[in-house]
C-alpha positions in Angstrom: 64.3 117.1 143.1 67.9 118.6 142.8 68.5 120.8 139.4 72.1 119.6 139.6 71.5 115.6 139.9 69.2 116.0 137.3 70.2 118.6 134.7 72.0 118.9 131.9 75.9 120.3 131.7 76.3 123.3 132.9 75.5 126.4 131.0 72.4 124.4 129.4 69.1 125.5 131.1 68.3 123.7 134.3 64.6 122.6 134.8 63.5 119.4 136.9 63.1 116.4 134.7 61.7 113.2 135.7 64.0 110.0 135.3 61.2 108.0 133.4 59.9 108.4 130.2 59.0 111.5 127.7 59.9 113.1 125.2 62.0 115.7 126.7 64.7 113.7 128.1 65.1 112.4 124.7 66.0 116.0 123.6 68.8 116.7 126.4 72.7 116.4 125.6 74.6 113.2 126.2 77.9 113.2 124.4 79.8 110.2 123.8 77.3 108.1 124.5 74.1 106.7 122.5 71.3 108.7 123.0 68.1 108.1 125.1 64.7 107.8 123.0 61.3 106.6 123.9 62.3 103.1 122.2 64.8 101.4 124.3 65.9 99.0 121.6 66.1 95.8 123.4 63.5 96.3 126.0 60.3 96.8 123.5 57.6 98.9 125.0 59.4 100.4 127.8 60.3 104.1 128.9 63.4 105.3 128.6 65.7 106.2 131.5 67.6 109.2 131.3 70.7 109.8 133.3 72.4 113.2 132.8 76.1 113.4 131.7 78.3 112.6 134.4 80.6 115.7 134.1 84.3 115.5 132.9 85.3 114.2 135.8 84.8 110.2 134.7 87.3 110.9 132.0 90.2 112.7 133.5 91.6 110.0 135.4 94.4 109.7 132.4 96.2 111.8 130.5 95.0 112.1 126.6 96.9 109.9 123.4 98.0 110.8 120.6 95.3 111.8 118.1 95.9 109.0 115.8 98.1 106.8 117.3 97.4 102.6 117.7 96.7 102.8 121.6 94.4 106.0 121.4 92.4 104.4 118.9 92.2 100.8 120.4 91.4 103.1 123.7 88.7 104.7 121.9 87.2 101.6 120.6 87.3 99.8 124.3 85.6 103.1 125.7 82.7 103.1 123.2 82.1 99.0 123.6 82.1 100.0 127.7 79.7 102.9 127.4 77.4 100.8 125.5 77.3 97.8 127.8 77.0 100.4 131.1 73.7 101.8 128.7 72.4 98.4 128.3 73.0 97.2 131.8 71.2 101.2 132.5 68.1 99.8 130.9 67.9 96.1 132.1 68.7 97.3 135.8 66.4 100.3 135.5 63.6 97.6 135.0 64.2 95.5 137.6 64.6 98.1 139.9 61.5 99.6 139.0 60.2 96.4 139.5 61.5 95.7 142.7 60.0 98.9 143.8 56.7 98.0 143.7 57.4 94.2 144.8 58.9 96.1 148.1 55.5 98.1 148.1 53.3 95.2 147.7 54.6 92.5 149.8 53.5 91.0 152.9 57.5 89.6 153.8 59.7 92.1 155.6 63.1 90.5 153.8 61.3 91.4 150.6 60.3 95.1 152.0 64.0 95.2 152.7 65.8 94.2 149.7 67.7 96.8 148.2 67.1 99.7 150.3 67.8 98.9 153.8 71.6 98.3 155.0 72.6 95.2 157.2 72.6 96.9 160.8 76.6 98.0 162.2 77.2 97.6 158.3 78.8 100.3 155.3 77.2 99.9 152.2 80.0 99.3 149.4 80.2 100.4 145.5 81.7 96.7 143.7 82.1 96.5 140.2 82.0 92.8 139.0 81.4 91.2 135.6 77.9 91.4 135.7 78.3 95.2 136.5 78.2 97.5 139.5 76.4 96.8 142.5 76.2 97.7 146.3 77.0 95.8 149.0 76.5 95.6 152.9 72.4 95.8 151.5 69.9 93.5 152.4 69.3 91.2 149.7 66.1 88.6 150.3 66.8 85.7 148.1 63.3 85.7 147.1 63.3 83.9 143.3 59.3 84.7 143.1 58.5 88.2 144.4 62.0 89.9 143.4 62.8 90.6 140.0 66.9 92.3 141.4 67.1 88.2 143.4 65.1 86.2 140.5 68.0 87.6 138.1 70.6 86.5 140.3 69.2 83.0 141.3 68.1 81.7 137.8 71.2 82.9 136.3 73.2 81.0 138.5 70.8 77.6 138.1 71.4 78.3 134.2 74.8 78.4 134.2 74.7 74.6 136.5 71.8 73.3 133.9 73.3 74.0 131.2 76.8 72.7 132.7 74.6 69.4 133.6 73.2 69.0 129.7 76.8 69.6 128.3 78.3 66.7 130.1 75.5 64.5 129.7 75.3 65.1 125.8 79.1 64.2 126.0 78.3 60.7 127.2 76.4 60.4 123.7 73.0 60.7 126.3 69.6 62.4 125.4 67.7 65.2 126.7 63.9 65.6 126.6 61.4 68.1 127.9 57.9 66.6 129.3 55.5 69.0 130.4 52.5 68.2 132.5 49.8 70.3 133.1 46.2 70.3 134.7 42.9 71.5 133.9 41.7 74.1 136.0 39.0 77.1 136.0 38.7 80.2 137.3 39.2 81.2 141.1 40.8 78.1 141.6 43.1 78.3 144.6 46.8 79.0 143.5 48.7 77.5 146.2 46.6 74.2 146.2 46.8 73.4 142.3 50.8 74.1 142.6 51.3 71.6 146.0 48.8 69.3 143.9 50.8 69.1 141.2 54.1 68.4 142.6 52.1 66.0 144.9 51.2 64.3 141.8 54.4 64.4 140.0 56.0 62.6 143.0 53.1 59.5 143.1 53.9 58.9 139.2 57.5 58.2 139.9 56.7 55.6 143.3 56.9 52.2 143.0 58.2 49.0 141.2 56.1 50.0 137.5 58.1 53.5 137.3 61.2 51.8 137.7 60.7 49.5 135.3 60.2 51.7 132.2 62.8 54.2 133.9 65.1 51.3 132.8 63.1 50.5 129.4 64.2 54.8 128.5 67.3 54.6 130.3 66.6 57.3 132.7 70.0 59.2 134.1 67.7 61.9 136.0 65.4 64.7 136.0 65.3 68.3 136.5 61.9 69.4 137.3 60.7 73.5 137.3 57.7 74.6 138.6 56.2 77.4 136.3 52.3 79.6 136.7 51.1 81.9 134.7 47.7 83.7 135.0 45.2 83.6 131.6 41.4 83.7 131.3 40.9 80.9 133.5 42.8 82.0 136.4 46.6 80.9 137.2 48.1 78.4 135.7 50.7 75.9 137.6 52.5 73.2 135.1 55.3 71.4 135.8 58.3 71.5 133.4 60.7 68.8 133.6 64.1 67.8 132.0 64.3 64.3 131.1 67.9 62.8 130.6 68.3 59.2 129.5 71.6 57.6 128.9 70.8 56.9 124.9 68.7 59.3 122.6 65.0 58.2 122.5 64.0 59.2 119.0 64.6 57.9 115.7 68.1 59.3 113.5 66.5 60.1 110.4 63.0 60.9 111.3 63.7 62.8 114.8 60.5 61.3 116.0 60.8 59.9 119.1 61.2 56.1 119.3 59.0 53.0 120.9 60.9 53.3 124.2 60.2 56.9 124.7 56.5 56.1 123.4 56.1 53.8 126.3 57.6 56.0 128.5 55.0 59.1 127.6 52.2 56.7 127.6 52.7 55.4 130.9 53.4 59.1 132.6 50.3 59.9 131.4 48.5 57.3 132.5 49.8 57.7 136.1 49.5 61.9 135.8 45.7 61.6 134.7 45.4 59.4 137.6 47.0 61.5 140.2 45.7 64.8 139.2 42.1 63.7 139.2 42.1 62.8 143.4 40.9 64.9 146.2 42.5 68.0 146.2 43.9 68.0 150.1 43.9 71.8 151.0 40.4 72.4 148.5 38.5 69.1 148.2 38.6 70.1 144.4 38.4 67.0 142.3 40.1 67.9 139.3 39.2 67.3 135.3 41.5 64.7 133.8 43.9 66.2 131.5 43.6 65.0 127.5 46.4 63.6 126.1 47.1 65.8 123.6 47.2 68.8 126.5 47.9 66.9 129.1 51.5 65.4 128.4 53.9 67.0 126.2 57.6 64.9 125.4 59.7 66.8 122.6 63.7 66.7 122.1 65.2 69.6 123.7 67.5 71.3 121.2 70.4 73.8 121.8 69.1 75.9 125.0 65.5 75.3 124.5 65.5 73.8 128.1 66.7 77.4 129.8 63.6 78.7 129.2 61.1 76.2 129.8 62.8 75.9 133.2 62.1 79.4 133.4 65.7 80.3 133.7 65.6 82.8 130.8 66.3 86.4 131.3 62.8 87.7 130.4 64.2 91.3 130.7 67.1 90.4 128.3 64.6 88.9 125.9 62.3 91.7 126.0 59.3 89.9 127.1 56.8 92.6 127.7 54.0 92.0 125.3 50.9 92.5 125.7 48.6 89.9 127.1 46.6 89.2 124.4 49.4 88.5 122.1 50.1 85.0 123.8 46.7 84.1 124.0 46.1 85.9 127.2 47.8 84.3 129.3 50.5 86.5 131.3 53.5 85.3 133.7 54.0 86.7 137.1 57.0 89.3 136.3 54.7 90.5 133.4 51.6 91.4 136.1 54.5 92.8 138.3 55.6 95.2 135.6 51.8 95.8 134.9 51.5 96.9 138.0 54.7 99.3 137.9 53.6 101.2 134.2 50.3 101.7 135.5 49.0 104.6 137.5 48.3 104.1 141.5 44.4 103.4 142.2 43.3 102.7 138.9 41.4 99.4 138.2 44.4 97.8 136.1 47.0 98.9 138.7 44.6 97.7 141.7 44.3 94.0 139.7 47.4 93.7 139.0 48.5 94.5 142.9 45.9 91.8 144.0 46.9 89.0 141.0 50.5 89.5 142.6 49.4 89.6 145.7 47.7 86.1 145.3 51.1 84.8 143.7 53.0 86.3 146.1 51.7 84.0 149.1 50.9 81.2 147.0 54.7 80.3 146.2 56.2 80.5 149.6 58.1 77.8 150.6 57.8 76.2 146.6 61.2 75.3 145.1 62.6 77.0 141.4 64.0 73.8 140.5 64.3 70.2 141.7 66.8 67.9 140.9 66.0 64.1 140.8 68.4 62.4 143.7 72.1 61.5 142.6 72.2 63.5 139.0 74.4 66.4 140.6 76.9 64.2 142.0 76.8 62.3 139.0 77.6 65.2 137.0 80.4 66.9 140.1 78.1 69.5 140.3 78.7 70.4 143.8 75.9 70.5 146.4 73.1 72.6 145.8 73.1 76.3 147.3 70.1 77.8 148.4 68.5 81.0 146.8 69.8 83.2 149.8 73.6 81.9 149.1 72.9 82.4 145.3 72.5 86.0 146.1 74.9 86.7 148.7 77.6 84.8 147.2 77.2 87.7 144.3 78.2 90.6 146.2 81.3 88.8 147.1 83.6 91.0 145.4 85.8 93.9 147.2 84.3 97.2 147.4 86.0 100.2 145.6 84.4 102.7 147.6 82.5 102.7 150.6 79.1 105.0 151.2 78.6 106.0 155.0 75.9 105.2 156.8 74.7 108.8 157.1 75.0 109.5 153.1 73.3 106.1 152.7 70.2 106.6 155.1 69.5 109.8 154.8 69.9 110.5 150.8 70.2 107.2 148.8 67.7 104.3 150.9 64.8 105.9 149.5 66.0 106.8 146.5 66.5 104.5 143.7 67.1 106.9 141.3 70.1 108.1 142.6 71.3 104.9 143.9 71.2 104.1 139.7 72.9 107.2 139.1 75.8 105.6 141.0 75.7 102.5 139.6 75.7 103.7 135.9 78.5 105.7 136.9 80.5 103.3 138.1 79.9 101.5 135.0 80.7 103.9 132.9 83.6 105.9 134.0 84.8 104.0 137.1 86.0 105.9 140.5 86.2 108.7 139.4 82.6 109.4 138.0 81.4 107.6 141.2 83.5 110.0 143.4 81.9 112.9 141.2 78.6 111.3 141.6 78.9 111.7 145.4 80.2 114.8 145.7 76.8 116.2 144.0 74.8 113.7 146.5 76.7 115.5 149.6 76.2 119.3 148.2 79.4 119.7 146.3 79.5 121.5 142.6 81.0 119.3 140.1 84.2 120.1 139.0 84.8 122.1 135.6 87.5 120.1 134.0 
């Protein structure tokens, strides 16, 4: 490991630190921006990641103000709000990453082995800076919204921002909007990738035929948006389907907030056909399913403010800090948390070798599922556009202009297998721009940093 990437300024005592976690990096000088700690802030739990100072280089770009003046102090104030978003964007992208890592490791898909590390062939890898932050591109991205945590970020944020674009111009109309979750009962070692094609399967048979359309019209059904979500708990994983339920009037009562006869009928019969569906043959297993109760079995609440993002499983769960334990949601864990289990853990040991085979299982179980599906006609309805696929999600991100190119040399040989450094660079171009990224690169390549 080089003293100089990873040291502090000069004249300090140089030892070899490592990136994640302890004590000691807590200790080292960072001036001018909030210290690292142990405790992250947002991201409960998780290890700190310590980036030395990036040298004066990232601020002598422009000549100093006035001590005192109106423009040095509103500069002062703009540079302290940037350094704290380029530390929070540190953290949040330091997870992922380390995430990603082991996804990479772990996977059995070459596009997922490839995301992030590997360059497009006859292609330079660029440093953009967009609103979301820095990011590289002329990388292989895979579009994966189940295996990578980098792609997942990208894709669901996107869907969020067209979900919650949908609800706002339905609830303009004066319509309603409604969560119904279905689930099925299921035990351990129950095949993952059946239950989830069985329950779509199912969801699909309750909405056939003359009957559905007739209480579709009783509710005054607009459209649906239906998210597949698992989770693994005691009895094994857990496939449900979450679906958003837009009618053209509200369904519940004004001064109760209960919901009304029509949407009562509506529930009742769902059920009905759900229970009905979910207990046939399963076709990859031969399972026969238990039928579902109806108090577990059918769930239809009003869905206030942005309730919906994350039953769609469109929140951030990085951004929300997420990464309880287990046992504190009755056991039950979702897919990004085994993920990250399987990153904090130490290589061969029983939780780290469950957690790779838990993701494993997910891992192949959800290829070819969709994140969301949208019931047919809502997006034009709405002048949503058509619908771009996870792969276009991703690469439409990296769409902005580079600000400075890496060559393919620098790239293969110093920064594919890195992901440390290729943070480094990120972070720097968050923080200080060009010139910190040109500093950043001259240390890659050999070169001292400059003293002033």
């Amino acid at each position: 490991m080089d003293p100089i990437l990873f040291g502090p300024r000069k004249g300090a005592p140089v030892a070899p630190l490592p990136l994640f976690g302890g004590s000691a990096l807590a200790q080292l000088p960072f001036p001018g921006l909030p210290r690292c700690a142990d405790r992250p802030g947002e991201l409960a739990g998780e290890p700190a990641v310590y980036f030395p100072p990036l040298g004066n280089n990232a601020s002598s770009a422009t000549p100093p103000l006035l001590p005192g003046s109106i423009d040095a102090a509103r500069e002062a104030g703009e540079w302290q709000l940037r350094q704290r978003r380029a530390v929070r964007l540190r953290e949040q992208r330091a997870l992922r990453w380390t995430m990603r890592r082991s996804a990479n490791r772990l996977t059995k898909r070459k596009n997922v082995a490839k995301c992030g590390r590997c360059r497009y062939q006859e292609s330079t890898v660029g440093l953009a800076v967009g609103e979301g932050g820095a990011y590289f591109t002329g990388v292989v991205r895979c579009g994966s919204v189940w295996e990578c945590p980098v792609c997942m970020h990208t894709i669901s944020s996107r869907r969020s921002e067209e979900v919650r674009e949908t609800v706002a111009r339905h609830r303009a109309t004066g319509g309603g909007a409604y969560m119904l979750t279905l689930t099925l009962p299921h035990d351990a070692g129950d095949e993952l990738r059946a239950m989830r094609k069985h329950v779509t399967k199912a969801w699909s048979k309750v909405q056939a035929g003359e009957p559905y359309k007739r209480v579709r019209e009783r509710i005054g059904l607009v459209g649906t948006i239906r998210a597949l979500e698992v989770t693994h708990g005691p009895n094994g994983w857990h496939p449900h389907l979450h679906i958003l339920v837009l009618t053209k009037v509200k369904c519940e009562d004004r001064a109760t907030g209960e919901i009304d006869a029509a949407g009562r009928a509506y529930v009742d019969f769902v059920y009905r056909r759900w229970a009905d569906h979910v207990t046939r043959r399963n076709e990859i297993t031969g399972k026969i399913y238990r039928a579902p109760t109806r108090e577990h079995g059918v769930s239809f609440v009003v869905s206030h403010k942005d309730e919906y993002i994350s039953k769609l499983g469109l929140a951030d769960e990085v951004t929300r800090g997420s990464w309880k334990k287990a046992a504190e949601f009755g056991g039950y864990r979702t897919p990004l948390q085994i993920l990250h289990d399987h990153s904090r853990t130490a290589y061969g040991t029983p939780e780290n070798k469950r957690a790779a085979a838990l993701w494993g299982e997910y891992a192949d179980a959800m290829v070819g599922a969709k994140q969301l599906t949208w019931s047919r006609g809502l997006r034009k309805l709405y002048e949503m556009g058509e619908e771009q696929t996870d792969l276009e999600i991703v690469e439409a991100e990296t769409e902005a202009p580079a600000v400075h190119y890496i060559s393919a040399d620098v790239w293969d040989g110093k920064l594919k297998w890195n992901m440390e450094l290729q943070l480094r660079l990120l972070y720097a171009a968050d923080c200080g721009g060009i010139p910190a990224v040109m500093a950043e690169i001259d240390v890659i390549n050999g070169l001292s940093r400059v003293p002033f």
